[in-house]
C-alpha positions as CSV (number, residue, x, y, z in Angstrom):
1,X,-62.2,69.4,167.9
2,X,-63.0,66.7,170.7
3,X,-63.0,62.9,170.2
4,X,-66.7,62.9,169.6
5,X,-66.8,65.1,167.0
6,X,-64.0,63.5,165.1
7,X,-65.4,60.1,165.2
8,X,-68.5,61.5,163.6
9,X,-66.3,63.2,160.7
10,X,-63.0,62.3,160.6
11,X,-61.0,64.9,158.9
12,X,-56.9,64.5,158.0
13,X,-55.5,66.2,160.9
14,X,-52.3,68.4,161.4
15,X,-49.7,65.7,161.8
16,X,-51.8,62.4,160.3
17,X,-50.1,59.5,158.6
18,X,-50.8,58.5,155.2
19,X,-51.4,54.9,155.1
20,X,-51.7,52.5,151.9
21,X,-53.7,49.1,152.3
22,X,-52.9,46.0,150.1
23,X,-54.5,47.9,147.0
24,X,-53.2,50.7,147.5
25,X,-56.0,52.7,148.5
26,X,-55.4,56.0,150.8
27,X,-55.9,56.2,154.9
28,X,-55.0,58.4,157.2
29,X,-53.6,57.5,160.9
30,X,-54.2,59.8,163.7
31,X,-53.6,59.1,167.4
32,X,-55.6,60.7,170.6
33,X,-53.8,60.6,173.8
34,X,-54.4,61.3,177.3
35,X,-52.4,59.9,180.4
36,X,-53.8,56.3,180.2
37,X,-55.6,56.2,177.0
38,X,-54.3,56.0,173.8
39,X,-56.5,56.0,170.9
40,X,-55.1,55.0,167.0
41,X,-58.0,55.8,164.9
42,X,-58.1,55.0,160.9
43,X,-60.1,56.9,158.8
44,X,-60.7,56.8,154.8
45,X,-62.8,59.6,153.2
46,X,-63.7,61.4,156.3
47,X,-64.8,58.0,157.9
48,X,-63.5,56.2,160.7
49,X,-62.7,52.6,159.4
50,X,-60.2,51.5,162.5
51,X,-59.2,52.0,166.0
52,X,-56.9,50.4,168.4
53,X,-57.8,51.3,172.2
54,X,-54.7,50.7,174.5
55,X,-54.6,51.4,178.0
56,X,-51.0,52.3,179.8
57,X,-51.4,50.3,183.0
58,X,-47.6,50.6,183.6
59,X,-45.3,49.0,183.3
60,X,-47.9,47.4,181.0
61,X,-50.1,48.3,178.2
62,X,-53.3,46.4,177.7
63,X,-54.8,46.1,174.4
64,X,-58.5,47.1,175.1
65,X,-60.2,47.0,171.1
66,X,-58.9,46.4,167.9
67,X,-61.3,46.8,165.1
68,X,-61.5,47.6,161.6
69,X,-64.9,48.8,161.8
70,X,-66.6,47.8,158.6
71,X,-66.9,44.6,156.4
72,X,-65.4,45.9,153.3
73,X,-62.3,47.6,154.8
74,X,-61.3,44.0,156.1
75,X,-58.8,41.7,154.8
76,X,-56.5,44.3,153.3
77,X,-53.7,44.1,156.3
78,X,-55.4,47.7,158.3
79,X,-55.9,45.4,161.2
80,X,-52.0,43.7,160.9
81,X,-51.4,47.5,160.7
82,X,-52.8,49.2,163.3
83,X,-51.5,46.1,165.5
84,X,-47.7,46.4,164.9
85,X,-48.6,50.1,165.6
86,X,-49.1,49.3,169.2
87,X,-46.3,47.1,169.1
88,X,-44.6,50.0,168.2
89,X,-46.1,52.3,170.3
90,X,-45.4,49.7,173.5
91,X,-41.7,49.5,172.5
92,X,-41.3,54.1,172.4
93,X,-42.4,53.8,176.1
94,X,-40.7,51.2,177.2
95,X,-43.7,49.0,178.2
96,X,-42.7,45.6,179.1
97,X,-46.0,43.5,177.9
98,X,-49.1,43.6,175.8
99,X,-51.5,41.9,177.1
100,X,-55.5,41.9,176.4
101,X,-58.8,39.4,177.1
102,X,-60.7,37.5,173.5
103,X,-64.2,37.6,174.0
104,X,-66.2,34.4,172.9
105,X,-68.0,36.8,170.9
106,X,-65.1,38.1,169.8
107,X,-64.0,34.8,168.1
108,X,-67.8,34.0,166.7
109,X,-66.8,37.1,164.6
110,X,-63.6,36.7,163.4
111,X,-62.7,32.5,163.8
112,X,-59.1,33.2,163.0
113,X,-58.7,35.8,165.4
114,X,-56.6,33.6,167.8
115,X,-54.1,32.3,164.9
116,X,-54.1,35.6,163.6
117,X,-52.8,37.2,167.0
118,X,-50.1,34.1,167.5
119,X,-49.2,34.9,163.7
120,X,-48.4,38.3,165.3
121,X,-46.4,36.6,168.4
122,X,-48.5,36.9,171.2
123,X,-49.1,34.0,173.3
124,X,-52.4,32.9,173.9
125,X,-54.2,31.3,176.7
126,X,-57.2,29.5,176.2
127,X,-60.2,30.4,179.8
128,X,-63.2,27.8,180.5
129,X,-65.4,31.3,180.8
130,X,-69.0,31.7,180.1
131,X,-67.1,35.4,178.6
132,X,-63.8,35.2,178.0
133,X,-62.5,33.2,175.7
134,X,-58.7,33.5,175.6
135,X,-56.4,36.2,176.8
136,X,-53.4,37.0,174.9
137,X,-49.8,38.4,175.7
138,X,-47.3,39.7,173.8
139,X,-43.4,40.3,176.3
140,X,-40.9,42.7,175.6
141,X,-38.3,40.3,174.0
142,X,-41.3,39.7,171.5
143,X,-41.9,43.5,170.5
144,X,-38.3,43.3,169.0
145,X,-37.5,45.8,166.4
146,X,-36.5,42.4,164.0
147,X,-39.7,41.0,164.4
148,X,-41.8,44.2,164.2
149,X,-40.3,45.3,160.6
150,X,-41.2,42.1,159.0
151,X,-44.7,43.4,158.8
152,X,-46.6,45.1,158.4
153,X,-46.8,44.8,154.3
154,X,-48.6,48.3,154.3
155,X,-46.6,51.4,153.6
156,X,-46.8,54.4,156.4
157,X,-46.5,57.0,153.6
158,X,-45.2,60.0,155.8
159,X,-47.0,62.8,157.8
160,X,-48.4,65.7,156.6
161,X,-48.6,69.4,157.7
């Protein structure tokens, strides 16, 4: 099944992560891969709620999207999730940064996003751009192990066959 077709109906796939959110409702975590994109996509019920678009720009990884998709799937720590999954996913290859541009528009639809992200431990840099808004950048010494399993609060659950 290609990308398309599973971000019209997302189905558990062989080897998807059951995730909990802060009330304990069910997700499930699958990842697409190719040799520069990596793709962490969230679904709930056959429906993509999530995704986190990195791009392996060695020895870098740049954090392209991050978005839980609808309204009422916010504010339940999928986001802080799916985050720290990157982190953890920049750490198995050995990348030495995360690093990503905020968009002003962005930021008109999530205020918080920039003290969310330091709240994370990324660095931020504010731009004067008519676009950009901030970038943000996370080093190696910051995607510590310590500092990773602080959060997230949600459970990753296991895989299943």
């Amino acid at each position: 099944m290609g990308l398309f077709q599973r971000i019209l109906n997302l189905a558990p796939a062989p080897g998807a992560a059951l995730v909990l959110d802060n009330r304990q409702l069910k997700y499930w975590l699958t990842w697409e891969q190719d040799e520069a994109r990596v793709l962490l996509l969230l679904s709930r019920r056959e429906k993509l709620v999530g995704k986190v678009e990195l791009w392996w720009d060695p020895p870098d990884l740049q954090l392209c999207d991050i978005n839980i998709l609808k309204p009422e799937h916010r504010n339940r720590g999928l986001g802080t999730f799916l985050l720290h999954e990157a982190i953890s996913f920049a750490r198995q290859i050995g990348a030495e940064s995360i690093f990503g541009p905020v968009s002003k528009r962005d930021l008109e639809a999530t205020p918080n996003l920039l003290r969310w992200y330091r709240h994370n431990g990324f660095q931020v840099a504010l731009k004067e751009d008519n676009v950009w808004a901030a970038d943000i950048y996370l080093d190696k010494s910051q995607c510590s192990e310590e500092r990773n399993s602080m959060t997230p609060e949600i459970p990753l659950l296991g895989e299943t066959d």
